[in-house]
C-alpha positions, 0 to 999 in steps of 0.5 A: 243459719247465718245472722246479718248485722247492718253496720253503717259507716262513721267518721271518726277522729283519727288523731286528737283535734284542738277544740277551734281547729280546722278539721282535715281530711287526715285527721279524720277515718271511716269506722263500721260499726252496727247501726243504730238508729241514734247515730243519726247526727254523726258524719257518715262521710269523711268530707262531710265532716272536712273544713268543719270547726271543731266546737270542742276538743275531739280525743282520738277514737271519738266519733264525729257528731254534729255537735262537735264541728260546724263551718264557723269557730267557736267565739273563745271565752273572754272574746267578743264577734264584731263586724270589720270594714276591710280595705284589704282583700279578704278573698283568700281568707278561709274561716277560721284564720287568726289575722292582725288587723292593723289600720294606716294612720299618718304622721303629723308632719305629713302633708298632702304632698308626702302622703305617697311618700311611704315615711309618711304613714305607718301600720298600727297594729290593732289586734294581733290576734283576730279569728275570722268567724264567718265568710266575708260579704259585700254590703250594698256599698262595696265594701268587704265586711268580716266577723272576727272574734277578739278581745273585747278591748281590742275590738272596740279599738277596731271598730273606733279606728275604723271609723276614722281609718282603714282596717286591713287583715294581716295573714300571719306567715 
């Protein structure tokens, strides 16, 4: 007599994943192993898993469970999540992308007749570091809003300069 085991599939980290990174599809693999009932909260697909935010560092070899990647990033420890009104485009910004968030401001000796004179106004770096939290959206107004996470000196200077000028997202190269 011959005895079947059911097995199921599950992904697993194919190499180690920094806690806050995007997940890809190769750092990921399949694995069969016996079911078990209890693995209910695991990636049984690999492009469930692709895109995800790993919550925490994930060692490789390590099955990949629900509690351990989502589609936002982790607010790091220290940092606070602030809403952003953008004059830049944030259409090819992909959750998760740190950012320089700089404002325009003008020199005092420019004038109405200088301001498309670009000697006349310059960038002010605000947070060099500002890590996207959550997918753009419009408000009824038009404008683009963004949840980025940064530190919390550097988000009050955002959301004061905001008030006052308009914040731009800079992807890094």
């Amino acid at each position: 007599m011959r005895l079947t085991i059911s097995t199921q599939s599950v992904v697993i980290a194919a190499k180690s994943i920094a806690k806050g990174g995007v997940i890809s599809a190769d750092s990921l693999a399949l694995r069969d192993i016996p079911y078990d009932e209890a693995l209910r909260s695991v990636a049984h697909d690999i492009d469930d898993a692709v895109g995800l935010i790993a919550q925490v560092d994930i060692a490789e070899g390590s099955i990949v469970t629900s509690a351990m990647a989502r589609a936002s990033p982790v607010v790091p420890k220290g940092y606070t999540a602030v809403e952003v009104r953008l004059a830049s485009s944030a259409d090819s910004l992909t959750i998760g992308d740190t950012v320089t968030l700089s404002s325009a401001t003008m020199f005092s000796e420019a004038t109405p007749e200088t301001v498309p004179d670009m000697d006349a106004v310059s960038l002010r770096e605000l947070c060099t570091g500002a890590i996207l939290t959550a997918k753009p959206s419009r408000n009824a107004d038009g404008d683009t809003l963004a949840v980025f996470a940064m530190p919390p000196h550097e988000a009050a200077t955002v959301l004061q300069a905001q008030e006052y000028s308009a914040i731009i997202a800079i992807v890094g190269s």
